[in-house]
C-alpha positions as protocol buffer text, in pm:
chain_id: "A"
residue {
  index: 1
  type: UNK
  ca { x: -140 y: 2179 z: 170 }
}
residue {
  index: 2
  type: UNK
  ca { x: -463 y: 2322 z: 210 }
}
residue {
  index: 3
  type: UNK
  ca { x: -748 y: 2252 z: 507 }
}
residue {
  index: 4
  type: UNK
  ca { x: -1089 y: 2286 z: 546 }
}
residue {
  index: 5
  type: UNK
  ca { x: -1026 y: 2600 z: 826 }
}
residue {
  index: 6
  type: UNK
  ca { x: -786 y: 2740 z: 1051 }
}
residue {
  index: 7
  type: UNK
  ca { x: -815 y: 2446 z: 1344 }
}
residue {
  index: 8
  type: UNK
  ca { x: -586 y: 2325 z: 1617 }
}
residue {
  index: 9
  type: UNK
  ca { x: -569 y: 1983 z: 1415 }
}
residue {
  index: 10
  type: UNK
  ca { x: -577 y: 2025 z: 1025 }
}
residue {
  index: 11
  type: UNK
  ca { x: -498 y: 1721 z: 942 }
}
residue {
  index: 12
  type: UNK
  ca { x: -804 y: 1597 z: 1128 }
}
residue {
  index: 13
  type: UNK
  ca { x: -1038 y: 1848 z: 973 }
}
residue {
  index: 14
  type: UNK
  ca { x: -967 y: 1636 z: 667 }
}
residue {
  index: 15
  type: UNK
  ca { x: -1107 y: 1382 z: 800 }
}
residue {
  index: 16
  type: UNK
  ca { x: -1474 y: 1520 z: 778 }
}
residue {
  index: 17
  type: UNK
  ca { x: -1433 y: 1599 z: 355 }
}
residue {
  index: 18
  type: UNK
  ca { x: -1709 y: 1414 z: 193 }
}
residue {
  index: 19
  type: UNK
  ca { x: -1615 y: 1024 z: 125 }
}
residue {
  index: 20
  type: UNK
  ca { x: -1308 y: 1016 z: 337 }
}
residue {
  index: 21
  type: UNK
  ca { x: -1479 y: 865 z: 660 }
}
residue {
  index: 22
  type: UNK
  ca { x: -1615 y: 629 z: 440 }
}
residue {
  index: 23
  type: UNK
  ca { x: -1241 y: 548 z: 311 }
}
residue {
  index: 24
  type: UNK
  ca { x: -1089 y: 527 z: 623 }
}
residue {
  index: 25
  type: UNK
  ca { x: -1368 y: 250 z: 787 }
}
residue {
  index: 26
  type: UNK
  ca { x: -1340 y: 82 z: 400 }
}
residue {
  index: 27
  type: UNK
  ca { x: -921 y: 79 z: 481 }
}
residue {
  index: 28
  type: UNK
  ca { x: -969 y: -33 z: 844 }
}
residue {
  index: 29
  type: UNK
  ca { x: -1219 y: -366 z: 727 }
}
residue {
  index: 30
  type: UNK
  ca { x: -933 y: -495 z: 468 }
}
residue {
  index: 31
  type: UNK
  ca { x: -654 y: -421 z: 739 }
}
residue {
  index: 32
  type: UNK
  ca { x: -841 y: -605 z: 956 }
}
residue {
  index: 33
  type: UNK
  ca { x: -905 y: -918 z: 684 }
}
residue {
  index: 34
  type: UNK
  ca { x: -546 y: -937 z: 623 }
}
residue {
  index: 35
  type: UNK
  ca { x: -439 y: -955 z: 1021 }
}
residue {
  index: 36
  type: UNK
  ca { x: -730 y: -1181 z: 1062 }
}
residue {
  index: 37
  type: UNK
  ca { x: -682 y: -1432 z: 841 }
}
residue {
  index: 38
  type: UNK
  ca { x: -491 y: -1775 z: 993 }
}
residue {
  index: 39
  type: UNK
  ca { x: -212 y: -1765 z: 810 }
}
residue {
  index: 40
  type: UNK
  ca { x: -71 y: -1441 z: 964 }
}
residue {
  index: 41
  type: UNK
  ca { x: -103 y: -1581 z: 1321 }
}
residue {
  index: 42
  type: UNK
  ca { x: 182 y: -1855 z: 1214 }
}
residue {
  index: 43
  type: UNK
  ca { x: 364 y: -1656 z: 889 }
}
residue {
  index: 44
  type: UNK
  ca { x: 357 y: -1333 z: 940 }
}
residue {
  index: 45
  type: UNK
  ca { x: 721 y: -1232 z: 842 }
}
residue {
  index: 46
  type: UNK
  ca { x: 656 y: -1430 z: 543 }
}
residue {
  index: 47
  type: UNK
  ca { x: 346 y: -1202 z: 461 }
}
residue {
  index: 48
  type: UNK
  ca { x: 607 y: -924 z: 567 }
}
residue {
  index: 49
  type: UNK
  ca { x: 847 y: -959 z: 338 }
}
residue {
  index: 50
  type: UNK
  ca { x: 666 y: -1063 z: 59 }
}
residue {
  index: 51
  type: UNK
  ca { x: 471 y: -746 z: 85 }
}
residue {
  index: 52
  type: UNK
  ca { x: 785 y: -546 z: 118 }
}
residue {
  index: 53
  type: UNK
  ca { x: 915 y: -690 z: -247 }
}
residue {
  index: 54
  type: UNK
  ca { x: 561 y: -640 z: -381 }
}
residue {
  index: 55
  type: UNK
  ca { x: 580 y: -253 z: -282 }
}
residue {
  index: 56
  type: UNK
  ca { x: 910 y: -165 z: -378 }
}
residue {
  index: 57
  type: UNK
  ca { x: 776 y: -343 z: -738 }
}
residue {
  index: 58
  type: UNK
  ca { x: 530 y: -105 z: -744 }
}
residue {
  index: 59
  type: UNK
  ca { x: 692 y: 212 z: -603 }
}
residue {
  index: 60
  type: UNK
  ca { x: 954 y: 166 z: -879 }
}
residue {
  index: 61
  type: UNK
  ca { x: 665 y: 84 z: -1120 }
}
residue {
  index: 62
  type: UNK
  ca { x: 495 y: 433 z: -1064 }
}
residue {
  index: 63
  type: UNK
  ca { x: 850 y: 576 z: -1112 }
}
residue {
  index: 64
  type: UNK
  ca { x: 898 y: 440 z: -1442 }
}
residue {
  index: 65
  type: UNK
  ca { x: 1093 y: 84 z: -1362 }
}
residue {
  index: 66
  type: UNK
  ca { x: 749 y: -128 z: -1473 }
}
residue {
  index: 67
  type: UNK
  ca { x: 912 y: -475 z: -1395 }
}
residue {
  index: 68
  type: UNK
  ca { x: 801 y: -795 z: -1359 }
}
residue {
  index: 69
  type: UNK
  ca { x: 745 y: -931 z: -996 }
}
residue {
  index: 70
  type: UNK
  ca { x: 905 y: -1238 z: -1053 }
}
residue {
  index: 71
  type: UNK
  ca { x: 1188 y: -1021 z: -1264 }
}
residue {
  index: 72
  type: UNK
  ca { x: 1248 y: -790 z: -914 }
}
residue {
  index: 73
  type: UNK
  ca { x: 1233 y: -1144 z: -729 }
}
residue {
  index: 74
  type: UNK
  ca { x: 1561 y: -1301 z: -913 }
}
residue {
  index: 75
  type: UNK
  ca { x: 1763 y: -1012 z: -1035 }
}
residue {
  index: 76
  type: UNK
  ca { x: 2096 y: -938 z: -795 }
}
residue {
  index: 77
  type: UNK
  ca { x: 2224 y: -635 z: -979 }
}
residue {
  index: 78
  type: UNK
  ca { x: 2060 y: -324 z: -1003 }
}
residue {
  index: 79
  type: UNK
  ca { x: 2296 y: -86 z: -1125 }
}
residue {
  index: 80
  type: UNK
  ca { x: 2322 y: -149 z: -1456 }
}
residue {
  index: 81
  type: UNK
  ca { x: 2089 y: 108 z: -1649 }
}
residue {
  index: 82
  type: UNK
  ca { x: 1851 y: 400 z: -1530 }
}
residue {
  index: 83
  type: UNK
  ca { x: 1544 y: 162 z: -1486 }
}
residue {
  index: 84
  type: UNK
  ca { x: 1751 y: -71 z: -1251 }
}
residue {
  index: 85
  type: UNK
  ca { x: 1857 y: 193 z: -1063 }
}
residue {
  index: 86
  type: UNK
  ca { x: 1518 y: 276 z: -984 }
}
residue {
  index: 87
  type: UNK
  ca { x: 1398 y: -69 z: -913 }
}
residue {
  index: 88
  type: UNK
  ca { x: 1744 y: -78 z: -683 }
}
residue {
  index: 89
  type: UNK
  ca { x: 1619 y: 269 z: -490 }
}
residue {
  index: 90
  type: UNK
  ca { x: 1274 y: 126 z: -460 }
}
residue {
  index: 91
  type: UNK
  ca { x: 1389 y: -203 z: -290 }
}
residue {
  index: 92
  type: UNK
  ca { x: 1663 y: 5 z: -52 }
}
residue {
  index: 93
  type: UNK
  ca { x: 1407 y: 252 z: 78 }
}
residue {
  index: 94
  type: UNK
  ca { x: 1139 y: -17 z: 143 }
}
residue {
  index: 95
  type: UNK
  ca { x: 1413 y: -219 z: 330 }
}
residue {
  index: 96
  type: UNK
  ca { x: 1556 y: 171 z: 513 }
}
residue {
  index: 97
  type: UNK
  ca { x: 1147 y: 230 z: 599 }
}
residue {
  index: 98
  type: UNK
  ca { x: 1129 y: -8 z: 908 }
}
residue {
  index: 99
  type: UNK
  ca { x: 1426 y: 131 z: 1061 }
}
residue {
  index: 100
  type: UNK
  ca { x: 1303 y: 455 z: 1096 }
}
residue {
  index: 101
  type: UNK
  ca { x: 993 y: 399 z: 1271 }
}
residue {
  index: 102
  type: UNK
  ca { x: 1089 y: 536 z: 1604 }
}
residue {
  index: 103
  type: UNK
  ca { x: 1240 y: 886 z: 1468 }
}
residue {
  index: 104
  type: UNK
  ca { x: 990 y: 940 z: 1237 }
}
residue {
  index: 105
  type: UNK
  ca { x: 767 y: 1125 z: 1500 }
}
residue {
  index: 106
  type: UNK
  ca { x: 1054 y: 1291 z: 1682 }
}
residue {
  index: 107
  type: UNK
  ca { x: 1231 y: 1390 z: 1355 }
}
residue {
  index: 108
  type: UNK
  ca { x: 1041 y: 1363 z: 1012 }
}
residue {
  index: 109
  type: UNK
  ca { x: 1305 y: 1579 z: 817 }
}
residue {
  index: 110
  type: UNK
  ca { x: 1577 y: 1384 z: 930 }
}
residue {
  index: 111
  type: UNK
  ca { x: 1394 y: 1067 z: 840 }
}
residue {
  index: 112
  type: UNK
  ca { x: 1303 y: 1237 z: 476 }
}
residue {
  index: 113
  type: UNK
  ca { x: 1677 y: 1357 z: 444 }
}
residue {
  index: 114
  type: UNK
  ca { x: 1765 y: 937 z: 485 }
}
residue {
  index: 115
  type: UNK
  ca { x: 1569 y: 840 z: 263 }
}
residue {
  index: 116
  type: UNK
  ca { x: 1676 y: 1047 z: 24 }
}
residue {
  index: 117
  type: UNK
  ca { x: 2043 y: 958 z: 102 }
}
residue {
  index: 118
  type: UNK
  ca { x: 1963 y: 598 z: 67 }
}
residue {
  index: 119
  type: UNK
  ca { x: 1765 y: 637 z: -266 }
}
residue {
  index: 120
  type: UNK
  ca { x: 2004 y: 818 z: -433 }
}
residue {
  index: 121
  type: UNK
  ca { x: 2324 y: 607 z: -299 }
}
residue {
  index: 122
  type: UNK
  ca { x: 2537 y: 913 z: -389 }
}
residue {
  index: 123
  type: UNK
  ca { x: 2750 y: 1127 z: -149 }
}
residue {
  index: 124
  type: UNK
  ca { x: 2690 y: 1436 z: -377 }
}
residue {
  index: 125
  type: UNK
  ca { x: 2655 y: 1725 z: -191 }
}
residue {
  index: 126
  type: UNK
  ca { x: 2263 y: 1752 z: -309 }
}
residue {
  index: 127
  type: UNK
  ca { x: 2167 y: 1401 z: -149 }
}
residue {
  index: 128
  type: UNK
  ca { x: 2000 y: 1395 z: 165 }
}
residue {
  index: 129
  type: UNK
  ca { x: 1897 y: 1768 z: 209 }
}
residue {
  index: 130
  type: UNK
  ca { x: 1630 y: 1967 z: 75 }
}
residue {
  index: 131
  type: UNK
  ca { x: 1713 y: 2142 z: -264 }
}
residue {
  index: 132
  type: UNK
  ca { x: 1846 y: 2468 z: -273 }
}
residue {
  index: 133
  type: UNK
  ca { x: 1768 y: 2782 z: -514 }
}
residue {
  index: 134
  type: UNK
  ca { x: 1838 y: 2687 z: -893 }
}
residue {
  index: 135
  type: UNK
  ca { x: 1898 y: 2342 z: -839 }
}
residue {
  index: 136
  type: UNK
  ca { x: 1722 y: 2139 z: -1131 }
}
residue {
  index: 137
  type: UNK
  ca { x: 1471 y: 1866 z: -1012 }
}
residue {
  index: 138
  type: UNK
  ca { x: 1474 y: 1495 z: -1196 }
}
residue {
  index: 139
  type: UNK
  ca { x: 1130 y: 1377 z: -1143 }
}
residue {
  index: 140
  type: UNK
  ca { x: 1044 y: 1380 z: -1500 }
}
residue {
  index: 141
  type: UNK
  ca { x: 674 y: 1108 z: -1470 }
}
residue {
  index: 142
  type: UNK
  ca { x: 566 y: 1439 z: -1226 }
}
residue {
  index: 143
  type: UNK
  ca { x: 516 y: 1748 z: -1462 }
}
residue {
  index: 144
  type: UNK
  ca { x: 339 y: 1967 z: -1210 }
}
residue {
  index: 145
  type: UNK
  ca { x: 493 y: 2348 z: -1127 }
}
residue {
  index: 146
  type: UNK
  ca { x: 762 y: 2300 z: -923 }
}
residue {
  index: 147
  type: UNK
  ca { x: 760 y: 2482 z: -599 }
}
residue {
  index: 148
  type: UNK
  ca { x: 1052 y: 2724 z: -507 }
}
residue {
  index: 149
  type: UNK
  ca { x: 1286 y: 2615 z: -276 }
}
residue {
  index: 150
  type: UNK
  ca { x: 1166 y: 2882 z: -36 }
}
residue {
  index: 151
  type: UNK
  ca { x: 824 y: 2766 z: -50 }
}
residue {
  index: 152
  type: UNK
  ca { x: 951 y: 2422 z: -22 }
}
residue {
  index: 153
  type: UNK
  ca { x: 1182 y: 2505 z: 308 }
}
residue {
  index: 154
  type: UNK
  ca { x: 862 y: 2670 z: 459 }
}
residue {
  index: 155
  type: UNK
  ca { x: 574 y: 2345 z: 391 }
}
residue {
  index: 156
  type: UNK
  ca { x: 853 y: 2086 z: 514 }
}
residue {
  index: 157
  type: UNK
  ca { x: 867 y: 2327 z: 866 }
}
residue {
  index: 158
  type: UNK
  ca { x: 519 y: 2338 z: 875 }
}
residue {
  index: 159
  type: UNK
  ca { x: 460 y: 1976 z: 745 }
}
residue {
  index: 160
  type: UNK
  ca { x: 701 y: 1834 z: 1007 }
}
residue {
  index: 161
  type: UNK
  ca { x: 527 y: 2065 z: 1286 }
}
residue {
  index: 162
  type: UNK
  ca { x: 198 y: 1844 z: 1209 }
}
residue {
  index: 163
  type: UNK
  ca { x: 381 y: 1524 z: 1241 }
}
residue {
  index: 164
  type: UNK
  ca { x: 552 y: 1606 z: 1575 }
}
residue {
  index: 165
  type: UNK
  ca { x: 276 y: 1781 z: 1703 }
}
residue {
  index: 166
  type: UNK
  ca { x: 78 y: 1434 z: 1639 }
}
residue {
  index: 167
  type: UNK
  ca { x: -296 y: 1475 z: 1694 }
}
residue {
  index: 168
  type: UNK
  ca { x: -668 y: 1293 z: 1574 }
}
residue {
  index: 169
  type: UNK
  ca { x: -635 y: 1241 z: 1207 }
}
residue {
  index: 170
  type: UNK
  ca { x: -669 y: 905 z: 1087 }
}
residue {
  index: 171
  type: UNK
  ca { x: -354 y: 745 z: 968 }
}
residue {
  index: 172
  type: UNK
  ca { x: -493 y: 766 z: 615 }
}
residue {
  index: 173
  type: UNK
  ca { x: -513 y: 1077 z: 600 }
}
residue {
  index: 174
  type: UNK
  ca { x: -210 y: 1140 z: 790 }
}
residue {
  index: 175
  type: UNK
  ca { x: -16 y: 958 z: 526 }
}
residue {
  index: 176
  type: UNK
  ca { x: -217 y: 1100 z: 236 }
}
residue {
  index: 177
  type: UNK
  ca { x: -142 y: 1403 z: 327 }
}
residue {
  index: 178
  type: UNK
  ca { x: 250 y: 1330 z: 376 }
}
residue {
  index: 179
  type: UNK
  ca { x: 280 y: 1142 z: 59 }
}
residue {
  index: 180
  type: UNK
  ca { x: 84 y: 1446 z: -136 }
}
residue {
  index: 181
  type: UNK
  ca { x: 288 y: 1698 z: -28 }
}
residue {
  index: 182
  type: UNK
  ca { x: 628 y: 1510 z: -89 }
}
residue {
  index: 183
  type: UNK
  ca { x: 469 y: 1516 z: -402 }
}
residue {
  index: 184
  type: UNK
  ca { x: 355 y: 1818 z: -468 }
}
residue {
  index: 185
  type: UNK
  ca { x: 701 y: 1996 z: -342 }
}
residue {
  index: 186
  type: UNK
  ca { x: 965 y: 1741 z: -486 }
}
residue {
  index: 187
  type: UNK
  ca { x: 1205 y: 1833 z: -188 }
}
residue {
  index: 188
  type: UNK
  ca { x: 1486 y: 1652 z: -332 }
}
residue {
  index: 189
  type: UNK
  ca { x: 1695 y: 1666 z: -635 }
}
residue {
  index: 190
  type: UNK
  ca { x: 1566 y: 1327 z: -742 }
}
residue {
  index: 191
  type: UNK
  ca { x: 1392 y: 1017 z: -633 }
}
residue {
  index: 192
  type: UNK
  ca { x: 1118 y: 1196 z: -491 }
}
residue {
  index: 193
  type: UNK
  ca { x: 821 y: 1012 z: -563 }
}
residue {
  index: 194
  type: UNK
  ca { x: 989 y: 686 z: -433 }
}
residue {
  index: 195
  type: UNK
  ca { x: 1055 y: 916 z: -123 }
}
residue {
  index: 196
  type: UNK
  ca { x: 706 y: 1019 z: -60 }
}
residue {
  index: 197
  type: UNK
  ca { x: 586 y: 624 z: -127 }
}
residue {
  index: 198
  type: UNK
  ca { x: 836 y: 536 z: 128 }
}
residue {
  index: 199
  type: UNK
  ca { x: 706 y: 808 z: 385 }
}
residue {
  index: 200
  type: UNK
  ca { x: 350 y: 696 z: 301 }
}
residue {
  index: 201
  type: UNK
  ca { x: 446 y: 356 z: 400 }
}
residue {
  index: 202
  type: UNK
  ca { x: 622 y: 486 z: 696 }
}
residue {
  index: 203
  type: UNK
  ca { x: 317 y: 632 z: 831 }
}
residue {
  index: 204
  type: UNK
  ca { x: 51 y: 402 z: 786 }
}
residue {
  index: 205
  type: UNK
  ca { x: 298 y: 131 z: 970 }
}
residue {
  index: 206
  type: UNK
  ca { x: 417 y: 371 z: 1231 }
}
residue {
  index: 207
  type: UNK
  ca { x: 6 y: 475 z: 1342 }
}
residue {
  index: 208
  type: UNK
  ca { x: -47 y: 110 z: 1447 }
}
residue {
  index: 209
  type: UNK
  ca { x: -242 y: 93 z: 1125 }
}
residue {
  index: 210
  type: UNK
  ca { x: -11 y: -163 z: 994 }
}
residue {
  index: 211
  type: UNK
  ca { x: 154 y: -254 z: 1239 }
}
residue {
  index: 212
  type: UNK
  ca { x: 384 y: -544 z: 1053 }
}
residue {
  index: 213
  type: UNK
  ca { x: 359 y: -374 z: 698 }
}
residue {
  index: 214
  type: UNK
  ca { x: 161 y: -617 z: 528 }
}
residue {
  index: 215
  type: UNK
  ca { x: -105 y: -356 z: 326 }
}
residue {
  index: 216
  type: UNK
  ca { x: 155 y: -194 z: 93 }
}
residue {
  index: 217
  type: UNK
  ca { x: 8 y: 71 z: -85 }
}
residue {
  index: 218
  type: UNK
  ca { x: 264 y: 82 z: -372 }
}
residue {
  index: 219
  type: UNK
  ca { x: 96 y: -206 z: -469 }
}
residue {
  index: 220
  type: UNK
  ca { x: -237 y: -77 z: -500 }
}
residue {
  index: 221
  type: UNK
  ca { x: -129 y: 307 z: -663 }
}
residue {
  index: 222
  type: UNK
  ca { x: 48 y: 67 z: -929 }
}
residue {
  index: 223
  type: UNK
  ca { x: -255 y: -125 z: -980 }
}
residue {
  index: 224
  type: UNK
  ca { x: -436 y: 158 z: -1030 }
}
residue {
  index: 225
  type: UNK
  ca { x: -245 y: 353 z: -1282 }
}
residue {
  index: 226
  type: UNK
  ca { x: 27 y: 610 z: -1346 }
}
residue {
  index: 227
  type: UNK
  ca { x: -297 y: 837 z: -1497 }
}
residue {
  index: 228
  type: UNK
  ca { x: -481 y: 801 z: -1223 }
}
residue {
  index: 229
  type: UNK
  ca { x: -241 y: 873 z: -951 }
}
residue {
  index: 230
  type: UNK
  ca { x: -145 y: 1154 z: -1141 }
}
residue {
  index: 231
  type: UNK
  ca { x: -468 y: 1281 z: -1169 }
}
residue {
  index: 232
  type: UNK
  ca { x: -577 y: 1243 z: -780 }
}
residue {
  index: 233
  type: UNK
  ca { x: -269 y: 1433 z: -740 }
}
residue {
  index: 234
  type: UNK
  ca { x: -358 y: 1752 z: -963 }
}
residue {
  index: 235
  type: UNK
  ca { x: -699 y: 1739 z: -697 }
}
residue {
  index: 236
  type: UNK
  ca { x: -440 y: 1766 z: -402 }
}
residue {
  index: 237
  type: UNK
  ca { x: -236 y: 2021 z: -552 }
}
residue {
  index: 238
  type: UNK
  ca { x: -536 y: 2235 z: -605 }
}
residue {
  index: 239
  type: UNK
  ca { x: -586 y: 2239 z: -247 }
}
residue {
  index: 240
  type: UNK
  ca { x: -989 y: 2235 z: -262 }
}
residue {
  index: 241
  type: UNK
  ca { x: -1230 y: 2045 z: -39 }
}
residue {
  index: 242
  type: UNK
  ca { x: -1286 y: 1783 z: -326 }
}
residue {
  index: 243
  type: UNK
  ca { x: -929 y: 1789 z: -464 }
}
residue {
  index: 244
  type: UNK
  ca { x: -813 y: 1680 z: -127 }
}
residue {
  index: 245
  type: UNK
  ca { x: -1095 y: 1428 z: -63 }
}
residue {
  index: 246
  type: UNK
  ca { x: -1032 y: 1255 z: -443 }
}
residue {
  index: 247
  type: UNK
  ca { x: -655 y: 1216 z: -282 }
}
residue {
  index: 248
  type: UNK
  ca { x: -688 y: 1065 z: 8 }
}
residue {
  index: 249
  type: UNK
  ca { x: -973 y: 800 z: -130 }
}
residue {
  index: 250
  type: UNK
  ca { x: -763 y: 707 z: -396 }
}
residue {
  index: 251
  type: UNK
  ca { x: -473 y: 687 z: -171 }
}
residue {
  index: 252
  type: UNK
  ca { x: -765 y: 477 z: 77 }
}
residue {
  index: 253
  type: UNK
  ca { x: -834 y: 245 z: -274 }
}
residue {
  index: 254
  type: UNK
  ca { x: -435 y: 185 z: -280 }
}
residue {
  index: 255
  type: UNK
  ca { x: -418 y: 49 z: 71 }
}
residue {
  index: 256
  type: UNK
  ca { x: -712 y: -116 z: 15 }
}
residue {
  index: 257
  type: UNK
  ca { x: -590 y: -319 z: -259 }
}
residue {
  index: 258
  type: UNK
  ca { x: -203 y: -370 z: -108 }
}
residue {
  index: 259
  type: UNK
  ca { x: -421 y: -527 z: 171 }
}
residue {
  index: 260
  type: UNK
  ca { x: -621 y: -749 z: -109 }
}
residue {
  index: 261
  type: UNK
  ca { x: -245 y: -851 z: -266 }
}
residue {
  index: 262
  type: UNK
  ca { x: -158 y: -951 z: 85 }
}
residue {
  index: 263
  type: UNK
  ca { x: -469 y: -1169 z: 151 }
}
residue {
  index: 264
  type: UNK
  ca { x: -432 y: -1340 z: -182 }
}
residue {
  index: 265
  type: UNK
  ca { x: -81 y: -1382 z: -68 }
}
residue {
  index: 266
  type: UNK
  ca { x: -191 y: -1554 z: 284 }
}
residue {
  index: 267
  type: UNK
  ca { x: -432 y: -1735 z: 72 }
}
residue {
  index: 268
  type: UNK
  ca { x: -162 y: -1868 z: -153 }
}
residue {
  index: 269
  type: UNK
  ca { x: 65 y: -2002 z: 151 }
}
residue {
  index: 270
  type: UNK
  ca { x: -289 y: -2163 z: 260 }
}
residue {
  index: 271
  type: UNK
  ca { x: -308 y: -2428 z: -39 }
}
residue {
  index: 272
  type: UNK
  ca { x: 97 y: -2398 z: -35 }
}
residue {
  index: 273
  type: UNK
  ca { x: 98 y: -2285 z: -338 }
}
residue {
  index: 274
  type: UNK
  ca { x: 317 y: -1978 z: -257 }
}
């Protein structure tokens, strides 16, 4: 993770990189549509859960599980080949994401380390712990350098020392930045792009941003391509001033369009047609 300068508040220093104020007021008007419109004053848990199924759909989309909604929506079993496995991580961790709220900001590793355990529904002595030296990685739609597990121990210390220590970022940013990283360091053994979705989603609901996790950005990085999300990634893992602003405005566009899915959604219940 790179910054613009050494400041008391990093993360917020990212917030002055050119385009991202402009993100973050763009993300805080379709928020607000969403929360604003009628129907989430009488069906919000509705919207809630929809959006849930929506993101995991997406999550496990960007992770190589490219199902149908309605396909996701009706299937019970999700064991039975490597692409339902993933769809069946992607719905467990979105599910595992509200329950972790509170400890997130006490305890971010031990949050990450759950949702690893839950993804990978193994009790192999890997799961739910940071990799260790010479243990092979099985991210394979990520083809970035992979960080050594020293490197890795040291950015998840410092990583979860910016999340405890809180401070003035926007939540964008904030979850940008956590979701880039998670990226960028694949942590785990596996499953760790549906891991850094999850933490993504974790902080934008956690900052009061979302409060009832109805703006899933899954949605929106699905919607906007597997290229293209890998591409606004290569800008974050070159750690420059425009590298990191092309992240978090594409990770800005995401929300942006979970929180469009969720208004057509509201919409939908409107004419009762959903």
């Amino acid at each position: 993770m790179s910054t613009t300068g050494a400041t008391a508040d990093p993360l917020a220093a990212l917030g002055s990189l050119p385009g991202v104020a402009e993100s973050v007021e763009s993300v805080r008007k379709a928020v607000d549509r969403v929360y604003g419109h009628r129907v989430m004053r009488r069906r919000s848990n509705e919207i809630t859960s929809e959006a849930a199924l929506r993101g995991a759909r997406g999550s496990g989309a960007l992770s190589g599980a490219d199902w149908a909604l309605e396909e996701v929506r009706r299937r019970t079993d999700f064991s039975g080949d490597d692409e339902a496995r993933v769809m069946g991580a992607a719905l467990r961790l979105t599910a595992e994401a509200g329950q972790l709220l509170s400890i997130w900001r006490q305890s971010p590793m031990r949050v990450l380390a759950r949702l690893h355990l839950v993804a990978a529904a193994t009790t192999g002595d890997e799961v739910g712990r940071p990799r260790q030296a010479g243990e092979p990685v099985q991210e394979p739609l990520v083809e970035l350098p992979l960080p050594s597990a020293a490197e890795v121990s040291g950015r998840l210390e410092g990583l979860s020392e910016l999340i405890i220590a809180g401070g003035s970022a926007p939540a964008l940013v904030t979850a940008a930045v956590v979701h880039g990283e998670l990226l960028a360091l694949r942590p785990f053994v596996s499953h760790n792009g549906l891991v850094a979705r999850a933490a993504e989603r974790i902080v934008l609901v956690g900052s009061g941003l979302d409060p009832k996790s109805v703006c899933p950005a899954e949605v929106g990085h699905a919607e906007l391509g597997r290229a293209a999300y890998l591409a606004a990634l290569d800008g974050y893992v070159s750690g420059t001033p425009e590298g990191m602003a092309a992240w978090i405005t594409h990770c800005g566009r995401a929300v942006g369009l979970g929180a469009r899915e969720s208004t057509a959604v509201c919409e939908a219940l409107q004419r009762g047609a959903a």
